[in-house]
N, C-alpha and C positions, 0 to 999 in steps of 0.2 A: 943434590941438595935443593930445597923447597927455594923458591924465592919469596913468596910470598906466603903471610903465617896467619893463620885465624887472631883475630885481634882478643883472643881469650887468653892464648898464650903468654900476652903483656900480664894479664892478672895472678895466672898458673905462676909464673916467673918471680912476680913478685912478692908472692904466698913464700915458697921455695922452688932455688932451684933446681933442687933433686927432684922433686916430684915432675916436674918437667921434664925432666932425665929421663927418670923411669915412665913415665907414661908417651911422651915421644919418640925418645932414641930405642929404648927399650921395649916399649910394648905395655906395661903391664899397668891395665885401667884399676882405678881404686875410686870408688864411687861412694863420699861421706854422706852422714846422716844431716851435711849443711847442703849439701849438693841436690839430696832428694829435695828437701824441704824448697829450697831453691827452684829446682823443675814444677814442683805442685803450684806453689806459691804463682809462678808465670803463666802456670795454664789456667789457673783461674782468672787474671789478670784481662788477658787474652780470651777467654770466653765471654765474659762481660763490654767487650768491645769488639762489633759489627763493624765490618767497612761497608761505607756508604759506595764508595767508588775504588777501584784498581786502578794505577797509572804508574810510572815510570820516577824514579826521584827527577829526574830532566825537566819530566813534564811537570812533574809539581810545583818546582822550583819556579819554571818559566811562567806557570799559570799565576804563581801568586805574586809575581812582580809584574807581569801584564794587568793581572784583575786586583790588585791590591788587596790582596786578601790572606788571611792565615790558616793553615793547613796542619792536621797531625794524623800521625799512622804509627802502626803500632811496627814490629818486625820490619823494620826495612832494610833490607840488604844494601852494604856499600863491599866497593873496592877503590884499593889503592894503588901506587905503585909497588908497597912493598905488606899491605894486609889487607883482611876481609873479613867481613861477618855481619853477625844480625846486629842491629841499634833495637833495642829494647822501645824505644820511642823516640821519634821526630817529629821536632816544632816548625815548621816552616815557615816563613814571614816574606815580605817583602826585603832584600838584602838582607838577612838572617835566618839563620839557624839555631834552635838548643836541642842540643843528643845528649838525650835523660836513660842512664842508667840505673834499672834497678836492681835492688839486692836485700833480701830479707835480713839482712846485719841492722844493727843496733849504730852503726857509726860507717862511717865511709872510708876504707881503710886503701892501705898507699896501691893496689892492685886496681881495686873497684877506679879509684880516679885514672893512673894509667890506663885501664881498659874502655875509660870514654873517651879520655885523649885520644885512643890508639885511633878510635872513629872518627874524634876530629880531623886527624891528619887524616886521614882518608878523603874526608867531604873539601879541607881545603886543596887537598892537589884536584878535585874535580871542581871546585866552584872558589878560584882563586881570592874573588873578589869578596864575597859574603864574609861576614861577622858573625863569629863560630861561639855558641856558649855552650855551659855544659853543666849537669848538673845529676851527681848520685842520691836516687829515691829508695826511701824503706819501704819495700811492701810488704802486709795488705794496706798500710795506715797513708801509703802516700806522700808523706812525710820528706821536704828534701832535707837530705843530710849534709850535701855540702853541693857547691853551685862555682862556676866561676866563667871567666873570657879565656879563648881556645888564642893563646901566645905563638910568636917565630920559636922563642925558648922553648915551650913545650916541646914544640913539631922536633927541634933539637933534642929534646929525651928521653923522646920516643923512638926516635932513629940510633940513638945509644942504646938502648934498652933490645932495640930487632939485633943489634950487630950485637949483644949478650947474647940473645937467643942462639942464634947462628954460633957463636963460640962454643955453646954449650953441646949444641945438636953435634958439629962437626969434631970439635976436639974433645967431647966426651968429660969435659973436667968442671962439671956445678959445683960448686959451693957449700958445704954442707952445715950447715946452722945450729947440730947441736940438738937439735928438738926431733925425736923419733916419730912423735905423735902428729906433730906439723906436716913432716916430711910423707906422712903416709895419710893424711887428712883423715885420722881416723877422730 
């Protein structure tokens, strides 16, 4: 068993957990017409944004509480103690952070925020002290959909939500919500 989970699976999970099921425990990838749209949508996002400089999240952080300065990148890889994955975008600040999810939806639904938390908790077990925000973007329009401050609470519902994951992976028994169409993200 995995210890640590791609912090997508917070959002997978909270879509449905069958489709969780069958695309981790099972195998069998189902790739929707929200998913494609989704991929397209990020590599244009990411084509229109050049890095100036490559550096390390450590070093970023430290440069912009040395030089007082503010920092952002697109794709930044975090880990945690128990997830990992790409951050669609980071704000860097002196003593803060905002990890901006986007998602070509119309509204910010209970997945999308879990899966910025999920990032949260990741940057607060590496940067205990920083003041964590967060905040779901519509793309292409930019548009944030919903915004908030990264809580102890949260970090708590997010560590309920990995030990679902974990039950689902191990004991094999999700949840089944009734909805065929959900479950298979057609």
């Amino acid at each position: 068993m995995r210890n640590k989970f791609p912090v997508s699976f917070l959002s997978i999970m909270a879509f449905c957990e069958v489709q969780l099921y069958l695309r981790e425990a099972m195998g069998i990838k189902v790739i929707s017409k929200r998913m494609t749209e989704g991929i397209r949508e990020h590599e244009k996002v990411n084509r229109d944004l050049i890095p100036e400089r490559t550096m390390t999240l450590n070093d970023a952080f430290e440069i912009s509480i040395r030089d007082g300065i503010s920092m952002r990148a697109r794709e930044v890889f975090t880990a945690g103690k128990f997830l990992y994955g790409y951050m669609d975008e980071l704000i860097i600040m002196p003593g803060a952070m905002i990890v901006i999810e986007d998602k070509t939806s119309h509204m910010a639904g209970k997945g999308s925020i879990l899966q910025v938390l999920g990032y949260c908790m990741t940057l607060s077990e590496r940067f205990p002290r920083c003041n964590l925000f967060w905040a779901v973007r519509k793309i292409p329009d930019m548009k944030i959909l919903e915004m908030g401050t990264f809580k102890s609470g949260d970090y708590s519902k997010v560590l309920k939500k990995i030990r679902r994951i974990r039950e689902i992976l191990i004991e094999k028994n999700p949840e089944f919500h009734g909805n065929r169409k959900k479950m298979l993200a057609l």
